[in-house]
N, C-alpha and C positions, 0 to 999 in steps of 0.2 A: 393769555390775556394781553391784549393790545394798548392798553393804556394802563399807564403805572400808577396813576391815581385814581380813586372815585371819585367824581367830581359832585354828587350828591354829597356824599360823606363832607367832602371838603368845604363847600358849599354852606352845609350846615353848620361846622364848628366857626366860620365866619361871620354868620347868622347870628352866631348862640355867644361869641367869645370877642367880637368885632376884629376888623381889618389888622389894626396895629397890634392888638394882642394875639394875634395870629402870625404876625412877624415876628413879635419876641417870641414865639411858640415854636417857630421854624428855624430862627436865627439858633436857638438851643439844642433842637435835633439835629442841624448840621454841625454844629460844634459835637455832641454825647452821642451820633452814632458811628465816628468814625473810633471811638473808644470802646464801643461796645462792640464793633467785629476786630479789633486788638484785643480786646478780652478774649472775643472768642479763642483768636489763633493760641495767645500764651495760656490758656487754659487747656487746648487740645495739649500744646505741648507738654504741659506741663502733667497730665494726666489729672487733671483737678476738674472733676465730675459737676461739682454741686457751682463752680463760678460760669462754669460753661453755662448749665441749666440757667444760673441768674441773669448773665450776657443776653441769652438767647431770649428771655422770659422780656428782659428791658426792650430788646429792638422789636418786637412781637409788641407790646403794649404802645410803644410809642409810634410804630408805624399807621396801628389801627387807628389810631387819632388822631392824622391824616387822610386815611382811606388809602393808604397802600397798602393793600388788601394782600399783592401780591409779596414783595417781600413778608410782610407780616408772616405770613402761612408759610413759608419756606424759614423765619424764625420760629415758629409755634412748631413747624416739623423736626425742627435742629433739638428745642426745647425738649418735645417728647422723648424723642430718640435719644437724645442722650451722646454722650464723647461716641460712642460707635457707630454714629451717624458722620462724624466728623475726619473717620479715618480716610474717608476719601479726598484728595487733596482738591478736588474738585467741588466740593460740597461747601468750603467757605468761599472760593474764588465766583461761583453761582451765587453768592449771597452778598459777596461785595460787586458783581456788576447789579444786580438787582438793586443794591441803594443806591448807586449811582445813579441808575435809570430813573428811580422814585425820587432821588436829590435831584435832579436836571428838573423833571417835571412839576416838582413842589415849588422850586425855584420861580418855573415860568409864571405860577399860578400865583404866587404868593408874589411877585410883580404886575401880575395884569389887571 
């Protein structure tokens, strides 16, 4: 996927929610997603199953209401899978450049 956002999706929730509440909407997911892939990691470590599944369930619900489609699916894969998806030390470093990707481009959209 070439673009980190839907821009339909996004489009819409600005349509449906306006401009400004769609900045306090963005302004909160930059703040609560960088917490929620720190939940993920100290939960892998931690061997604590059920915080992981919640971590994973929060950045999947909150991505989709953006239209970053793509992390989302790569949180919803974390979610199903479960810590044994997690063993790979590669599997959250993918999902934290993926929000980045999707925070750069929410950013640009949620400015222009």
């Amino acid at each position: 996927m070439s673009n980190a956002i839907d821009g339909t999706v996004f489009a819409e929730l600005q349509d449906t929610a306006g401009a400004d509440f769609v900045q306090e909407l963005l302004q909160t997911f930059f703040e609560e997603a960088p917490v929620m892939l720190s939940e993920l990691r100290e939960a892998r470590e931690a061997g604590d199953a059920e915080a992981f599944r919640r971590a994973a369930h929060s950045l999947k619900s909150n991505s989709l209401t953006f239209g970053a489609s793509g992390l989302a699916e790569m949180a919803r894969e974390l979610e199903l899978a479960g810590l044994p998806a997690a063993t790979s030390p590669d599997a959250l470093a993918t999902l934290q450049a993926e929000y980045e990707r999707a925070a750069a481009a929410l950013a640009a959209l949620g400015h222009g």
